[in-house]
TORMI-35820 format. One record per residue (C-alpha): x, y, z; residue in one letter. Coordinates in nm, 4 decimals. Example, Ala and Ser with C-alpha at 12.3 -4.5 7.8 and 13.67 -1.06 7.14 Angstrom:
REM residues 2
east  north  up  aa
1.2300  -0.4500  0.7800  a .
1.3670  -0.1060  0.7140  s .
//
This chain:
REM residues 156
east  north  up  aa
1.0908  -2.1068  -1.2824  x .
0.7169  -2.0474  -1.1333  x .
0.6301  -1.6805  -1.1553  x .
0.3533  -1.5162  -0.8768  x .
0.1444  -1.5475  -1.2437  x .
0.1603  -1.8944  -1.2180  x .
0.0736  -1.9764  -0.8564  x .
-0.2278  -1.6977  -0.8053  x .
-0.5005  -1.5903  -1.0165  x .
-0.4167  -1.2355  -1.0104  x .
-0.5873  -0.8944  -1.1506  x .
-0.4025  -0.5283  -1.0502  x .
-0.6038  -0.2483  -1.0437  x .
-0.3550  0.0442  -1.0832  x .
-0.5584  0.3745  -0.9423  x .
-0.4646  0.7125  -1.0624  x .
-0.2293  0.8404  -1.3402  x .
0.1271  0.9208  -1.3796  x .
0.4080  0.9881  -1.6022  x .
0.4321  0.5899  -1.5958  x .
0.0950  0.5032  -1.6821  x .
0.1926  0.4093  -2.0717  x .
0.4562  0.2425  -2.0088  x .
0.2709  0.0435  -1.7430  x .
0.0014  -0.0034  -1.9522  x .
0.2412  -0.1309  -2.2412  x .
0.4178  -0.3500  -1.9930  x .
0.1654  -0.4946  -1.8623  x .
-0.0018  -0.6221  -2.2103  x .
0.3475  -0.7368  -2.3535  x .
0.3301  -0.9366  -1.9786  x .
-0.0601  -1.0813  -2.0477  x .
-0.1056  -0.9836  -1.6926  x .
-0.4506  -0.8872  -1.6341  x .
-0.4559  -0.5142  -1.5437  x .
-0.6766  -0.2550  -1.5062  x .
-0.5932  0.1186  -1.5000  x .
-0.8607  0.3496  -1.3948  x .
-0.6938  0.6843  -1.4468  x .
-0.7368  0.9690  -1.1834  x .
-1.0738  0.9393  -0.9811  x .
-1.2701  1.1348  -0.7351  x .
-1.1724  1.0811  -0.3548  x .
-1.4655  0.8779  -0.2678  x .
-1.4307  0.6584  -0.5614  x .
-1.1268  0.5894  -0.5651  x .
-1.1521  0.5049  -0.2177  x .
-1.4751  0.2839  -0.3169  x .
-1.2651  0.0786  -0.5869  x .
-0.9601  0.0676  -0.3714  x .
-1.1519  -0.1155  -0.1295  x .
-1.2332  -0.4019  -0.3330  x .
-0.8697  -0.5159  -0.3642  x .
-0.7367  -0.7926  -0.1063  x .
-0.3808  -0.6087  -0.0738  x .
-0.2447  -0.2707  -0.1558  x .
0.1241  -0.2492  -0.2772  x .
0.3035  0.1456  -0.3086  x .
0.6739  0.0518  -0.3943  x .
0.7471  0.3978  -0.4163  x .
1.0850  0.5850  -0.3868  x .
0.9501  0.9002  -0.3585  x .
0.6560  0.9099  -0.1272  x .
0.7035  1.1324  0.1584  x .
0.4299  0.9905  0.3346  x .
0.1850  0.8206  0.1686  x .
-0.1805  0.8682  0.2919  x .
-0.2403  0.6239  0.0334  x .
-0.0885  0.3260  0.2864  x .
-0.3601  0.4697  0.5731  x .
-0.6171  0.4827  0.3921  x .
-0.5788  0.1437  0.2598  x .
-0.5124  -0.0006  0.6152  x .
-0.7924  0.1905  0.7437  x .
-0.9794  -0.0734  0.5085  x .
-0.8798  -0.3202  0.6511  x .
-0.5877  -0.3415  0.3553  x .
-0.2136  -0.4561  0.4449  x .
-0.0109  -0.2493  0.2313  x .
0.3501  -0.2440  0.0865  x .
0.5825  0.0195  0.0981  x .
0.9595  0.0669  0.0083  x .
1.2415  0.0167  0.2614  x .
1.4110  0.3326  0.3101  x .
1.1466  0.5655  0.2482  x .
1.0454  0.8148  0.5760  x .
0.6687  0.7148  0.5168  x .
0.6275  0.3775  0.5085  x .
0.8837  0.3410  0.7766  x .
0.6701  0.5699  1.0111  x .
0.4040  0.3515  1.0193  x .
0.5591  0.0494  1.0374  x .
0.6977  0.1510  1.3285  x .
0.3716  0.2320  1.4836  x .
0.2497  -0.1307  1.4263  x .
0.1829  -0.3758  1.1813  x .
-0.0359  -0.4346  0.8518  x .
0.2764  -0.2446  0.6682  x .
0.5038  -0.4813  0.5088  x .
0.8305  -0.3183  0.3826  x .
1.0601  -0.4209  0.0258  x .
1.4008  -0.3325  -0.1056  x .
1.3033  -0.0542  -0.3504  x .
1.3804  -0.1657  -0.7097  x .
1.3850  -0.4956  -0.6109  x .
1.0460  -0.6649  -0.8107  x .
1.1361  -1.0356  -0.7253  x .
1.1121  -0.9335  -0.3543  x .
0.7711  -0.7593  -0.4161  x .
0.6501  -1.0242  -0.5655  x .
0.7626  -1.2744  -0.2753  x .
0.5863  -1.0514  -0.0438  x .
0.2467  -1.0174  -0.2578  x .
0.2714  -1.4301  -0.2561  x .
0.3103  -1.4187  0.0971  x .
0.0304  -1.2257  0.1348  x .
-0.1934  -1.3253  -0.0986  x .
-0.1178  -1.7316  -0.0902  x .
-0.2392  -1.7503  0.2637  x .
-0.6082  -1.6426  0.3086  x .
-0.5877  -1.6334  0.6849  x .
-0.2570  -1.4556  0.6830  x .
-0.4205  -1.1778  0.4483  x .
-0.7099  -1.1417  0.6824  x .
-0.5043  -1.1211  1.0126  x .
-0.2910  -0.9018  0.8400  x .
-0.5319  -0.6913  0.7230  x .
-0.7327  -0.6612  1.1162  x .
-0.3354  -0.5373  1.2127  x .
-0.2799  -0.3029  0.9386  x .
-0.6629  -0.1645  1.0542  x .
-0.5699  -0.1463  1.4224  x .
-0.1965  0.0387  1.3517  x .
-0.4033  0.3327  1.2017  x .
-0.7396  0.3162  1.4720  x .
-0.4545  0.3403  1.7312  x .
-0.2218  0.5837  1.5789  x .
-0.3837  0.7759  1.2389  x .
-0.6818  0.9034  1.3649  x .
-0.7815  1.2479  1.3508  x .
-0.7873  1.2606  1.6782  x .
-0.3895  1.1210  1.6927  x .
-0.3076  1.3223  1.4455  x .
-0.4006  1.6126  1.5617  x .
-0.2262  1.5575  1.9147  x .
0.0724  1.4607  1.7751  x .
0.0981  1.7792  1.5869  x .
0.0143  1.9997  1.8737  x .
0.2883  1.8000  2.0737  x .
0.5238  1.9057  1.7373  x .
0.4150  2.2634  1.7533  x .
0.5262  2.2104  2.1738  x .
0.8089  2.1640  2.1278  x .
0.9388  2.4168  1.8474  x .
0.7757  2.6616  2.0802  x .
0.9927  2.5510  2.3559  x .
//
């Protein structure tokens, strides 16, 4: 049995820190996968190293929203979310560049990074959607009508 190992030259860059981290970190030396863990970094530089990576993947359970997935989109990043969870869901629904997994589900994450990442023209195309999702629907400018629609509406 191939592993996505096997089939793509792969390095993750994990960004931030966590509970997790160690365990991570243990996991993915026991693994030999080639991994990098920054720790917790300024805004802008996390930003700045986040945009060097071809795809971004979030398979959280417990992200409310995830700016995280916009901000890699804005980039020009697809990202990958969790099935289920509000966030993710929101913005698939506003367009594509978003690519949605069963949570706890690793084999199916890593079908979807092959996906991705196998196909160079597929990553790029993918990447120009995820961009145009958030210029047409996470801008401040959206944003900011959207919640003065919300605010509307409870007034109403």
């Amino acid at each position: 049995m191939w592993t996505l190992r096997d089939r793509l030259p792969l390095k993750y860059v994990v960004i931030g820190d966590g509970p997790e981290r160690s365990a991570l970190e243990q996991l993915a030396a026991e693994l030999e996968v080639q991994a990098e863990f920054t720790g917790q970094l300024p805004h802008e530089q996390a930003l700045e190293r986040a945009r060097t990576c071809a795809v971004m993947a979030l398979p959280s359970i417990h992200e409310a929203f995830g700016v995280a997935y916009i901000e890699a989109m804005a980039a020009g990043m697809p990202a990958i979310g969790c099935l289920g969870e509000p966030g993710p869901e929101e913005i698939r629904r506003c367009g594509e560049g978003i690519r949605l997994v069963a949570p706890g589900d690793p084999e199916s994450l890593a079908a979807e990074l092959e996906a991705i990442l196998a196909e160079p023209t597929y990553l790029a195309d993918l990447g120009a959607r995820a961009r145009h999702t958030v210029t047409e629907h996470f801008t401040w400018e959206a944003c900011g009508r959207a919640t003065v629609a919300a605010y509307e509406d409870a007034l109403r």
